[in-house]
N, C-alpha and C positions, 0 to 999 in steps of 0.2 A: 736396107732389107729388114733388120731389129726392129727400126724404129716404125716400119710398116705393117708390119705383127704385130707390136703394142698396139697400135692405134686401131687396128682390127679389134684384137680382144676387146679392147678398151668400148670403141663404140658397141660391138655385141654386148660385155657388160650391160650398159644402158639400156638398151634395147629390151632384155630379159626382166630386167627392175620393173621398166614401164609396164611391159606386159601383165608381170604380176599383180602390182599395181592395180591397173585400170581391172585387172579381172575379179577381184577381192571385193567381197558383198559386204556390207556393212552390217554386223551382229548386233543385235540389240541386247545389251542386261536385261537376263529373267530374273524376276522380281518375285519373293514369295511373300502371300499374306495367310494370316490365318483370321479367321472367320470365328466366334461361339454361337452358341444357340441363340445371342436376341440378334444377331447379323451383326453386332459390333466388331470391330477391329481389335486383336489381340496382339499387343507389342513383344515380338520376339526379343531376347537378349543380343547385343549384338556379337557375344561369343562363340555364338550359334548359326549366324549366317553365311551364307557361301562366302569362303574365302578362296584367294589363290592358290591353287594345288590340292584344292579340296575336291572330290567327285562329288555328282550328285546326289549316288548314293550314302556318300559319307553324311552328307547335309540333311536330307532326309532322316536319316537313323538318330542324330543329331534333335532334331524337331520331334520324330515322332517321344525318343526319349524324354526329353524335356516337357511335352505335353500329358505324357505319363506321370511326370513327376509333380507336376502343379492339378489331377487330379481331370484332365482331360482322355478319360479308357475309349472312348470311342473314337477316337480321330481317323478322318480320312481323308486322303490326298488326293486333290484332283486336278484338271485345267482348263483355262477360262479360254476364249474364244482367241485370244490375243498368244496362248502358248505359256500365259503363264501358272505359274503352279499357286494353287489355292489349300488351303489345309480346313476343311469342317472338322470344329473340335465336336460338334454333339455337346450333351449337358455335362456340367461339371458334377464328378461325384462327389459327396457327403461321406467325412469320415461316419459310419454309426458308431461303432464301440471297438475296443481293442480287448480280445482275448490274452489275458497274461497266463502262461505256464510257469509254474516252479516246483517242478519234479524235486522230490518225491510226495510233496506235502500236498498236490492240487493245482486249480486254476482259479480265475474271477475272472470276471470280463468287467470291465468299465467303461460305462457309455460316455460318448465322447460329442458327438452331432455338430459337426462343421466340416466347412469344406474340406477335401481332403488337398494336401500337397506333403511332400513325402518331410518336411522342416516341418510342418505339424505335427505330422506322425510320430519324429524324434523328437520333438521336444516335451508328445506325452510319456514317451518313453522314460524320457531323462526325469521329467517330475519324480516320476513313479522311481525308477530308482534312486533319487532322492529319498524318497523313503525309505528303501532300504537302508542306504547308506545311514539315514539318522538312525536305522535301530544297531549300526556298527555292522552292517555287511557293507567295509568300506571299497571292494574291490567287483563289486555287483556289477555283472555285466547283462546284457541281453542282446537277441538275436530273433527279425524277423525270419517266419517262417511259409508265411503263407499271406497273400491277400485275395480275400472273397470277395468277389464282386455282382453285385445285383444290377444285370442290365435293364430290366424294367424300370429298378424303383430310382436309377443311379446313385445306388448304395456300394461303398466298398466295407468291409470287416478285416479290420488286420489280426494275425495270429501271433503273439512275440512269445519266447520260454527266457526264462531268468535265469540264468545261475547264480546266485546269491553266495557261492563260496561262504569263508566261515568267517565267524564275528573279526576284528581284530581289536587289538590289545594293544597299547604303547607301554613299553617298560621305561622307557628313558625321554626327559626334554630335555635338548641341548640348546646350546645358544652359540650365536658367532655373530661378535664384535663388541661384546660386552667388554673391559679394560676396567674401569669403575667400579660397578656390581658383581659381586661372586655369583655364579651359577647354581649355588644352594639359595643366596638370596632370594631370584630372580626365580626360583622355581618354586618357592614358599608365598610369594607375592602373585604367581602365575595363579594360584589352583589346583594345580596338574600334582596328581598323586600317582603312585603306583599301579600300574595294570589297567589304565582311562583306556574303556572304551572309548573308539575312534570313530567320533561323528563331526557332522560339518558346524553340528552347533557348538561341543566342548571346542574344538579348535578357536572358533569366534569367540568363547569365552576366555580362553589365554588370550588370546590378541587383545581383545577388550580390558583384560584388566591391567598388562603391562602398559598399555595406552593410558589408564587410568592412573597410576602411578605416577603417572606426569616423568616419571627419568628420560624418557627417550624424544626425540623428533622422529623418529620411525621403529614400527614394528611389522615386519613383514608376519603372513599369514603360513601357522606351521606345515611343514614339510614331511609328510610321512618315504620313512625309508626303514629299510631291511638291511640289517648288522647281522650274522652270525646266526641267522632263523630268528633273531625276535625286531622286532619292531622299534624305532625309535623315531620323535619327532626334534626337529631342527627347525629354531625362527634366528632369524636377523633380525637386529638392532643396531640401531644409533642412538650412540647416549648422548643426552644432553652437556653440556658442559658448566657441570654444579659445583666445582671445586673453581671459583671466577671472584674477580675483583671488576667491579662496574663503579665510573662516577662520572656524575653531570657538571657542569658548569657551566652558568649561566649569565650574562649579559640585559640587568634589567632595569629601564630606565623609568625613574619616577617622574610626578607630573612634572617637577619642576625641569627635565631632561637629565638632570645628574645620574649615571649610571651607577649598580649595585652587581656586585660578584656574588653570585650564589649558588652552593655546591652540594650535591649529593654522595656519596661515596659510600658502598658496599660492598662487605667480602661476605664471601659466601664459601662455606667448606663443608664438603658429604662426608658420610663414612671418616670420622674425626677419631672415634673411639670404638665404633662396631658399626657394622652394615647397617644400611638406613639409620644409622646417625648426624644429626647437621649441626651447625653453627654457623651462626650469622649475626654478624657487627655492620650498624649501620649509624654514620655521621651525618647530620643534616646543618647545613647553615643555610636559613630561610632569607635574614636580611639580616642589618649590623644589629649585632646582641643579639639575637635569637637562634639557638640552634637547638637542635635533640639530638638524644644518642639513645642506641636502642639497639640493646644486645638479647640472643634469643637462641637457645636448644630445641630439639625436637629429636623424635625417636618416631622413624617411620615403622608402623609394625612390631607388637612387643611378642618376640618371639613367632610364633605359626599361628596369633590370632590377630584376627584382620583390624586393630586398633592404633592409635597413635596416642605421643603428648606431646606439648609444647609450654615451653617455661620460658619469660621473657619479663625484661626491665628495660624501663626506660624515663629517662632525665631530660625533660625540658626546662628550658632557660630564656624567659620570655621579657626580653632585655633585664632592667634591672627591679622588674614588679614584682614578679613573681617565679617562684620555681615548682613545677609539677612534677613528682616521682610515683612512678605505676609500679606495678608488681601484678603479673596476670600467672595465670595456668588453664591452660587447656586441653579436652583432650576429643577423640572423637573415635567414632564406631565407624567402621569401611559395611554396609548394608549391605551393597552390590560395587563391581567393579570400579562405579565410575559416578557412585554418590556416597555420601557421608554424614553422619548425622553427629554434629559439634555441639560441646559441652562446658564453659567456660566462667569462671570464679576472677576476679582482682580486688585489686585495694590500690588506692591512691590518698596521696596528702599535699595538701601544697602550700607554701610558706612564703608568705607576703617577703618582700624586699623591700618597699617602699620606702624612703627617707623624706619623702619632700609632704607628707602629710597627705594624700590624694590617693586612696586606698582603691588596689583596680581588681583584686583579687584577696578577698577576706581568708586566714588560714582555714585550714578544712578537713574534714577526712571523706570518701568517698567508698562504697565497699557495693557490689556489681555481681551478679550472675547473667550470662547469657545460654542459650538453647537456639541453637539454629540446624543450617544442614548448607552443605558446597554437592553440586553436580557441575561434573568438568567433561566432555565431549571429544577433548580437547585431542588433535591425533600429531599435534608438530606447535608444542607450546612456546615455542622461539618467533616461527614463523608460520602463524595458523592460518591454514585457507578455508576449513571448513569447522565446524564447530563449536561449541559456548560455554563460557563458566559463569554458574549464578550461584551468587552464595548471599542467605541472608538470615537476621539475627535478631531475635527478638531477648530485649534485657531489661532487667529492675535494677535499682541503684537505691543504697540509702546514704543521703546525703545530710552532712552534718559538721556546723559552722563554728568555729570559737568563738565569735564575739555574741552568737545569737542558741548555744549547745545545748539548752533544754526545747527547743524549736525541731528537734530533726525533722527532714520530710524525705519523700520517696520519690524517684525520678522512672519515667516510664520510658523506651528508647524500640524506635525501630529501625534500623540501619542493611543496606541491602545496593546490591551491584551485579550489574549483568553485562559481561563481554560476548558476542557473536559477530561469527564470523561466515561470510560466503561467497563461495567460489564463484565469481562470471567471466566462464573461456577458462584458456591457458594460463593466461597470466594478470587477470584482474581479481579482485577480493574488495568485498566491503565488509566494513568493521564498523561494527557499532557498538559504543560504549554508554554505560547512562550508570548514575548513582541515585542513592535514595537515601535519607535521614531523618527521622520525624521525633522528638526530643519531647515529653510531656512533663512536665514540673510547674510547680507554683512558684519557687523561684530558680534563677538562671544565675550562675555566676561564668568569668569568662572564662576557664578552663570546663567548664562542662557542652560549651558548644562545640561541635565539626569545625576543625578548618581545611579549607578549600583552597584551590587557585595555584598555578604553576604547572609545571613540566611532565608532574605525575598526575594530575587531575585537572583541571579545567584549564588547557592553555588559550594564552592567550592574557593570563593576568597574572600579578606578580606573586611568588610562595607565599601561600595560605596570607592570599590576601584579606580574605573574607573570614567569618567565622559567622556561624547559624545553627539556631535551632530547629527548624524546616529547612529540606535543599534539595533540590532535585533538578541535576543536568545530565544533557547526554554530548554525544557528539556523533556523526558521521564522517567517514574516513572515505577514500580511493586510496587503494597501494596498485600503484603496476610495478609486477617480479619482473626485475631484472633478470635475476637466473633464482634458482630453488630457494635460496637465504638471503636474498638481496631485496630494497624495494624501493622505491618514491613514493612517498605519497601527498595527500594534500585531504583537509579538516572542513570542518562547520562544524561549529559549537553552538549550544544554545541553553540557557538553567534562569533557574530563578533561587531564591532563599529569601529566606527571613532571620534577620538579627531583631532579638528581643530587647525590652529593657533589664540588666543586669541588676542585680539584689545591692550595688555599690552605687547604684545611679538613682540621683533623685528624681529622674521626670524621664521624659520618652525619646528625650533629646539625639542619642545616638543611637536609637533603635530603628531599623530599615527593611524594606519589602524591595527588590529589584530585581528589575529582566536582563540578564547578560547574554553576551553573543560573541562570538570570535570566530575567527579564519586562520588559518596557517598554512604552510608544505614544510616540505621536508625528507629527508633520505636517510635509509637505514642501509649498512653495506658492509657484510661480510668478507674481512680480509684473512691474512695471514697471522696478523697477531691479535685480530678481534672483532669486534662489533662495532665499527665507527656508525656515529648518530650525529645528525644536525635538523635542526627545527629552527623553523620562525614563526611568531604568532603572533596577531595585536588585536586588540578589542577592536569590535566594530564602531567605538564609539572615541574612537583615539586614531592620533594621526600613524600613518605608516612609521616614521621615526622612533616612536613608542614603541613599537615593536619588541620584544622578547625573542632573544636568541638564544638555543641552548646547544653546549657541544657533548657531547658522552663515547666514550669506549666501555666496550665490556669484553675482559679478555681472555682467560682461559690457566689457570695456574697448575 
């Protein structure tokens, strides 16, 4: 009996399905298009079209809004033969001009003539009170109040009013993450004085010049906030890390395939004695018997005027020929933020060693002024993605020899280097590097030439393989970031020079003109206890085994 009721229900079940079923018409999606004035088709957003649970008056109200918004006043909604809905926008309106109010002082109107959509509208808006904001109405607001609309000419007039609130004043700049730099430093080097009015430009000029300072890899753009009724600005930093011992070692094989160990190594310390104080000792061993040493002071900033000096010695030892001893002083003007106009005086002597009779370097004295200028761009000087430093130097020299001392002559020098850098995407960057040297003298001896070649300068060849009186190389770089401080990269190199005949040489016999070229990769990769660095690089014109390996840390004390 149970199971004879189920079976009833069960078949009625089916039965009522079917029926529903077969009785159900099939709806077709209505489609909406909108239409403008030449009859083209106008692409709706698709956050706008009928969605599930949406009426169709919501969708509508949706559409006519949004055709209000991009400057369509005339729209009207219609249906096409088929039941679907059609929207004629009519012409599009033309901002004319925007009346500005700023009670109590008056109005202006500013003509504007382009289409209207309402992100036009606010983005005259926003110009305009940029303006404001530059004269320090940094809280200037406005408020549409009206839009006129000319249905003939399809013109609309918008009505905005300003409140411009009152000027503001920054009593204080603070900083957060500075550890390194005192915050009276950092605010002497800023700009930022007492009671700065608060505009979008003075902001960009603190950012700009602690950027210029080269201390940081970041400096965020300041923070205006409200302490106690008065006003204070807050920027974020990251300091670079200038108190670091960095050294290369290098892997370099001469023609014969015999390798040579060659080492770099410098300490570097800030704030030694007082703020923007430095020191730096720097070791070189170029190949056997050759190295320099080269120790240097500097004073960033003497006291609250934007100047520097630097005082530096250095002793080369060029196997057992000769020995060159410098003694420089420089000092420099800070113009604007992020350029420099350099000022620079030395004296040099150098003292044959020679035993074997075969004189490579006659004694001497040398004495040098330069006048140049450095712009640095530079916004993350560890790891630059975008912008340059050119620095370059124009000097006279009087030179004058022991064996030859009623002879002096004068030496003419132009010397110059340009790093840039640019961002392609996320995480690529090109670098391009190039140097310049142009040396004019009637005579040349070998400590008056550039030398070149190695791990700091043109790899691919062995330390300061070259030396020249003309030189001019560059190279092109690819870095892909790893992550913010990290990179791979990979080189082409390409330069030319000229080695003259030297005032010790009787004929033209080791004097040379040539085209060099190199290739390398290599990774730079910020850890935990520093900067690991490896390269490889080999002339174009030598076997891969020839190759130049170099390994470096630089690490953080």
């Amino acid at each position: 009996m149970i199971r004879t009721r189920f079976k009833d229900c069960y078949y009625l079940f089916l039965l009522l399905v079917g029926v529903v079923l077969c009785t159900q018409q099939p709806v077709e999606a209505q489609t909406v298009t909108v239409i403008n004035e030449n009859n083209d088709q106008v692409i709706i957003p698709d956050s706008i079209l009928h969605k599930a649970g949406q009426s169709e008056e919501d969708t509508d109200r949706k559409i006519a809004s949004w055709l209000n918004s991009v400057g369509y006043f005339r729209a009207v909604k219609k249906h096409d033969d088929s039941g679907n809905t059609v929207w004629s926008t009519g012409c599009r309106f033309e901002l004319g001009s925007v009346l500005f109010s700023t009670p109590p002082a008056g109005s202006y109107i500013k003509p504007v003539t382009t289409s209207y959509s309402d992100n036009i509208l606010e983005s005259v808006i926003e110009r305009e009170l940029d303006l404001y904001r530059e004269q320090g109405f940094y809280f200037a607001q406005a408020t549409i109040y009206d839009l006129n609309t000319d249905e003939l000419a399809c013109t609309v007039d918008a009505s905005v009013t300003v409140q411009k609130g009152a000027l503001v004043y920054a009593e204080q700049l603070l900083f957060s993450g500075n550890r390194l730099n005192s915050a009276d430093y950092l605010i002497t080097i800023s700009g930022f004085r007492d009671s700065l009015l608060v505009t979008d430009s003075n902001l960009q000029v603190i950012q700009t010049a602690l950027n210029g300072s080269e201390l940081f890899n970041e400096v965020s753009s300041p923070i205006l906030y409200e302490e106690n009724g008065a006003f204070v600005l807050v920027t974020g930093v990251e300091e670079r890390a200038l108190n670091s011992f960095e050294g290369i070692l290098g892997y370099v094989p001469d023609q014969s395939g015999n390798g040579q160990i060659v080492g770099d190594f410098d300490l570097s310390l800030w704030n030694v004695l007082a703020q923007g104080n430095g020191l730096n000792l720097n070791y070189e061993r170029l190949r056997p018997e050759n190295t320099r040493l080269t120790i240097g002071v500097r004073q960033h900033w003497l006291g609250s005027i934007p100047m520097g000096a630097e005082a530096g010695f250095s002793l080369f030892q060029n196997d057992s020929t000769y020995q060159l001893r410098t003694i420089d002083l420089k000092g420099y003007y800070q113009v604007r933020p992020q350029s420099r106009i350099i000022l620079g005086i030395g004296n040099s002597q150098t003292t044959s060693g020679s035993n074997s009779g075969l004189l490579v370097e006659p004694d001497g004295k040398r004495s040098f002024a330069e006048l140049g200028f450095r712009i640095s761009t530079l916004t993350n000087p560890d790891v630059p993605r975008n912008g340059l430093v050119f620095e370059a130097m124009l000097g006279s020299a009087r030179r004058s020899l022991e064996i030859d001392s009623l002879n002096a002559y004068t030496q003419n020098y132009l010397k110059g280097s340009l790093r840039s850098y640019f961002g392609v995407g996320e995480r690529s960057v090109l670098a391009v590097r190039t140097e310049l040297f142009i040396l004019n003298s009637d005579r040349f001896t070998d400590s008056d030439l550039i030398r070149f070649g190695g791990a700091n300068s043109f790899r691919g060849y062995s330390e300061e393989q070259f030396n020249a009186s003309g030189l001019w190389w560059g190279d092109l770089e690819y870095r892909f970031l790893l992550n913010r401080s990290s990179y791979i990269f990979g080189f082409v190199a390409a330069g030319t020079y000229n080695r003259p005949q030297l005032f010790t040489e009787v004929n033209k016999q080791f004097s040379q003109k040539d085209f060099l070229q190199s290739l390398g990769f290599g990774i730079s990769y910020r850890t935990r206890i520093g900067r690991l660095t490896f390269s490889y690089a080999v002339a174009t014109d030598e076997g891969a085994g020839n190759g130049k390996v170099h390994v470096g840390i630089r690490t953080s004390l």
